[in-house]
N, C-alpha and C positions, 0 to 999 in steps of 0.2 A: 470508577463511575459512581458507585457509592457517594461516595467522600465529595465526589461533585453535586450528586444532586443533593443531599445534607446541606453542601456552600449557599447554592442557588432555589432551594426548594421549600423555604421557608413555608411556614402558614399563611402570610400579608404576602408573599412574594408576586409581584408579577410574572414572574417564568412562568410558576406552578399554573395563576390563573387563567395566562393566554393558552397554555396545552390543553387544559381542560375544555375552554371555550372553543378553540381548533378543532379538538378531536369531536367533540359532538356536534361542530355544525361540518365536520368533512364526511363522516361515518355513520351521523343519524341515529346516535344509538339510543332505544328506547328507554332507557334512564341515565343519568348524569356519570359519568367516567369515574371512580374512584380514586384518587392520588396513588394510592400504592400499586391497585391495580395498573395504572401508567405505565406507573414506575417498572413492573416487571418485564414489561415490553422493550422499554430501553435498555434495561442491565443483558438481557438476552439477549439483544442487537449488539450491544459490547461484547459480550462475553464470545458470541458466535461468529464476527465481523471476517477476521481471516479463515477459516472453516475451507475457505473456494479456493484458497493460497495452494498454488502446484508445488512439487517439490522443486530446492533450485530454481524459484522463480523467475531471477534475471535472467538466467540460461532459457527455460524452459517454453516462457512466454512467445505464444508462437508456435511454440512445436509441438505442443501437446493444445488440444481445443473440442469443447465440446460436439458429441455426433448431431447429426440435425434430429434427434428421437428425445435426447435429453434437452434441447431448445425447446424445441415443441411442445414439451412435456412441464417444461419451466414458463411458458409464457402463457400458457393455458391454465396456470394455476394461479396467476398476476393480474391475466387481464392486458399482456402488453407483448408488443413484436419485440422478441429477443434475439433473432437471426443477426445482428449486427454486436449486437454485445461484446465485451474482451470476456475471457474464459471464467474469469476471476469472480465477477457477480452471478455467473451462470451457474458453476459448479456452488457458487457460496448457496443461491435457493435451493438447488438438489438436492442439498444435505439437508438445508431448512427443513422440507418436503419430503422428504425419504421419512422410511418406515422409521425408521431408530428415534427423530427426533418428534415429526409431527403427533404422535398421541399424545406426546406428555405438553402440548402446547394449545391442549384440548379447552381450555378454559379460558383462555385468552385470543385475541385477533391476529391471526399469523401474516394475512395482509398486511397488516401495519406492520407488524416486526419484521416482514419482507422488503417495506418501501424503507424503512429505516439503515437498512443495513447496503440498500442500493438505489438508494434514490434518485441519483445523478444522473440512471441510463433511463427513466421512467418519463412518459410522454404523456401524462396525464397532467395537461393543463390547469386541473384542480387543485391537483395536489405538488405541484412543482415550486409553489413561495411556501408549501403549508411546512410548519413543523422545523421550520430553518435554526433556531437555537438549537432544538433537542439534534439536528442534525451537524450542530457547528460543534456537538457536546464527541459527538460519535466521531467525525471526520473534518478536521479541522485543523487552523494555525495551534491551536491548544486544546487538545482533547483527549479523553481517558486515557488512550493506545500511544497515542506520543509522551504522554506525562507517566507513564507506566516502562517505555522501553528507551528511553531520551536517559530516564537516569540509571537504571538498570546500565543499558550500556555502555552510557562512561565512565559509572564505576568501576567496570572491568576491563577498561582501556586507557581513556582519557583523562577520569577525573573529573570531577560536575564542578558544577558552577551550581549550589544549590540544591533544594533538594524538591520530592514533589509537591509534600505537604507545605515547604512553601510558594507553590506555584497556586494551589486550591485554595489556601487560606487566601492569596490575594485576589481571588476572583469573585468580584459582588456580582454576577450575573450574565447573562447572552441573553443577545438580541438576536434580530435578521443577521446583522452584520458579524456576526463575533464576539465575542468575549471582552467584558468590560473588567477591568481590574482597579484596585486599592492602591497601588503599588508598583510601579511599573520594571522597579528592580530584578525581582523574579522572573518575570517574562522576558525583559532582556537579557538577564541570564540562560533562560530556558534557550532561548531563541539561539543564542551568539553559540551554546554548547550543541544544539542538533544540528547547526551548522558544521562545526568541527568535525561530528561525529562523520557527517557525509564528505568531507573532504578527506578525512586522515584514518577513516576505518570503513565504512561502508563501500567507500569508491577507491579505497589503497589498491594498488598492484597488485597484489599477491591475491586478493577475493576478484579485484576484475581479469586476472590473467584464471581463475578456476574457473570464473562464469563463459569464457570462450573456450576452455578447455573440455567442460560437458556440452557446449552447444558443437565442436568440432568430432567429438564420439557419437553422439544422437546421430547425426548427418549422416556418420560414414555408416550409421546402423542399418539406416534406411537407402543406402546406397546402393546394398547387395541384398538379393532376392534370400539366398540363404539366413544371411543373419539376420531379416526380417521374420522368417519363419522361427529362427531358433530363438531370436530374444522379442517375441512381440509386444510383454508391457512395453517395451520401451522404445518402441518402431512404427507403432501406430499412432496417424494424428490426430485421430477423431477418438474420443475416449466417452465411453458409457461411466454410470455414476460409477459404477461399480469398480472402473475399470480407474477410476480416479482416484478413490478410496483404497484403491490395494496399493497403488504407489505413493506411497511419501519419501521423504531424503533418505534414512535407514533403504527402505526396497530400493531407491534408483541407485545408489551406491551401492548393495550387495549385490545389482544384476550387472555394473559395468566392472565389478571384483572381477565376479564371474567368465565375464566376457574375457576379462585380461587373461583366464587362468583355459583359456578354449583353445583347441585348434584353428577354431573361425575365425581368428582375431587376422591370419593372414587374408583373409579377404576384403580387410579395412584398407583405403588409402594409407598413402604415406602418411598425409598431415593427419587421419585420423588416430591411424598407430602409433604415432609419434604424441599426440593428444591424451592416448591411452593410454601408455606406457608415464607421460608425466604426471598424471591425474594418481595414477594408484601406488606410483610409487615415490612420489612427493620430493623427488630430489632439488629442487629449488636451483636450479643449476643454471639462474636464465634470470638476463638485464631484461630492463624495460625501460623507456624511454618516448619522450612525447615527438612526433614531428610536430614543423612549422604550420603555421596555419596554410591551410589553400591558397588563401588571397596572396600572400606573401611570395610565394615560389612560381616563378615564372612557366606562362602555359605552352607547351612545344607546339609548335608552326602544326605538326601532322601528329594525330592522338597514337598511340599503337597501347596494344596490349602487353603489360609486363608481369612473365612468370612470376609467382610467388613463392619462395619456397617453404618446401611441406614443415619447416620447424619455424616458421614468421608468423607468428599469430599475432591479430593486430582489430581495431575497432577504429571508427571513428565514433567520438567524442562529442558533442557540441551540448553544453547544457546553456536554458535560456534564463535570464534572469530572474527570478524567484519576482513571485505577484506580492503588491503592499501585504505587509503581513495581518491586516485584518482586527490586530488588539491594539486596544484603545484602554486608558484607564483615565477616572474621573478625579480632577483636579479642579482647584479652587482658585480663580484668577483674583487682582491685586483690587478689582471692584468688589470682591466677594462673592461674583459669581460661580456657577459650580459649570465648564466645560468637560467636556471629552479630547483628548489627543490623542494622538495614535504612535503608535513604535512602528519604525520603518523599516524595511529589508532593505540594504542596498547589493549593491555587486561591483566587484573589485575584479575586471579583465586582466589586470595583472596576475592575480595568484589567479583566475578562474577557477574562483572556489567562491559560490554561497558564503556572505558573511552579514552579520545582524549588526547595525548599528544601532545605538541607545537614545539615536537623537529623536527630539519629538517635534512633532507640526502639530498644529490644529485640526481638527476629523472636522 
């Protein structure tokens, strides 16, 4: 995030001038905003963005959610009804707002560095176009946290296409809309590889057969009244901050060790024990395999219910085709004009896998 606002944040720059302008006609503040001062707001909305991140998210989502005391208590401090929120921006201000972080944010506007870091669920009409670059910088088709773990991670998998520094070097700025680039090479590199990354490591077999593998233990936790009293972090589905902060991945994995090394573990279903027993002892012993789509396979005259058995663990799938990807880079047409195009996401139903094409249209 640095490195970005350095690209974009020049002295003459427009980014820098509309933030300034923004923040003092949205917040009124009785002297003019400082640039660095800004600045800290943003880097601490980067640095703290996942903070709210449950352990085992794709598993977990869902099963773990905040109690109505920590809503309450988060929405009273915003200014805004959080009762409907996902867990993720709820727990992310709790921490905000909790003892450990809020003193030392004593000098700066934590409202703002609260709307920054979740601005999507916020119903304030005011502030809902306000701050959209510095927002497209945080959460976006190209922003710190993708340009930070895009190549991280396929260096230790896949293998990039590039690297970050030069994704920041080709970026002259954000607007409303996204990120306007130099160079549209790196960003369809950028693009084409976090696409891979979700097809052939984030969404492979072996991580989506664990993420149903811990959502099928949770279950069988909270199935039996006993192993809810025996293992409650992980049985309860309303969680206090506190109660958030104690479990991360290390805790939820040293309490389902645990649970495999119990007498209680007979109290689990089949499919949970059978869930448990593959989860902690990793034998890898097990195909995967996609069915046909719905539409394809003909619907029986009369519905009936079909047993599943306790070793078929299974999801449906449907992903929808990824939105235009938003980056545009500035180009010089054959009149000498200077346009904008755009890099476009397509979707290929054949592999149903996210894939970037390099082709451009005009924005």
């Amino acid at each position: 995030m640095r490195k970005l606002l350095r690209q974009v944040g020049g002295v003459d720059s427009e980014f820098l001038a509309a933030l300034e302008v923004k923040y003092n006609r949205v917040y009124q503040s009785d002297q003019p905003a400082e640039t660095e001062w800004l600045y800290e707001h943003i880097l601490i909305a980067a640095l703290l963005q996942d903070v709210g991140e449950l352990p085992y998210q794709s598993a977990t989502r869902g099963l773990f959610v905040p109690d109505d005391d920590v809503r309450s208590w988060v929405g009273q401090k915003i200014g805004q009804d959080t009762s409907l929120w996902p867990a993720k921006p709820v727990f992310t201000l709790a921490c905000l707002f909790g003892a450990e972080i809020d003193p030392l944010l004593a000098p700066l506007n934590s409202n703002f560095i609260a709307f920054l870091m979740t601005a999507d669920y916020w119903s304030d009409s005011d502030l809902a176009t306000a701050f959209l670059p510095v927002r497209h910088m945080l959460d976006g088709e190209i922003d710190a946290d993708r340009i930070d773990y895009v190549h991280r991670d396929a260096h230790h998998t896949v293998g990039m296409l590039g690297n970050s520094d030069d994704v920041i070097s080709a970026v002259i700025t954000y607007d409303d809309q996204g990120p306007i680039c130099s160079d549209p090479a790196p960003f369809a590199n950028f693009l084409a590889t976090r696409a891979h990354l979700y097809s052939t490591v984030y969404f492979a077999p072996q991580n989506r057969f664990r993420v149903m593998l811990v959502k099928s233990i949770l279950r069988g936790v909270r199935e039996s009244q006993e192993l809810r009293q025996a293992f409650p972090l992980i049985s309860n589905q309303y969680m206090s901050t506190d109660s958030f902060l104690e479990v991360d991945d290390v805790r939820l994995e040293e309490e389902i060790t645990k649970l495999s090394q119990s007498a209680l573990k007979s109290r689990l279903s089949k499919r949970a024990g059978t869930a448990l027993t593959e989860f902690t002892t990793g034998t890898k012993l097990y195909r995967h395999f996609w069915l046909r789509d719905v539409e394809t396979v003909p619907t029986p005259a009369t519905p009936a219910d079909v047993p599943v058995p306790h070793d078929l663990f299974f999801e449906v799938f449907a992903a929808d085709a990824p939105p235009s990807s938003g980056v545009r880079f500035s180009m010089e047409g054959p009149d000498g004009e200077v346009e904008l195009a755009g890099i476009r996401s397509t979707w290929s139903r054949s592999t149903r896998t996210a894939t970037t094409s390099g082709s451009v249209r005009n924005y």
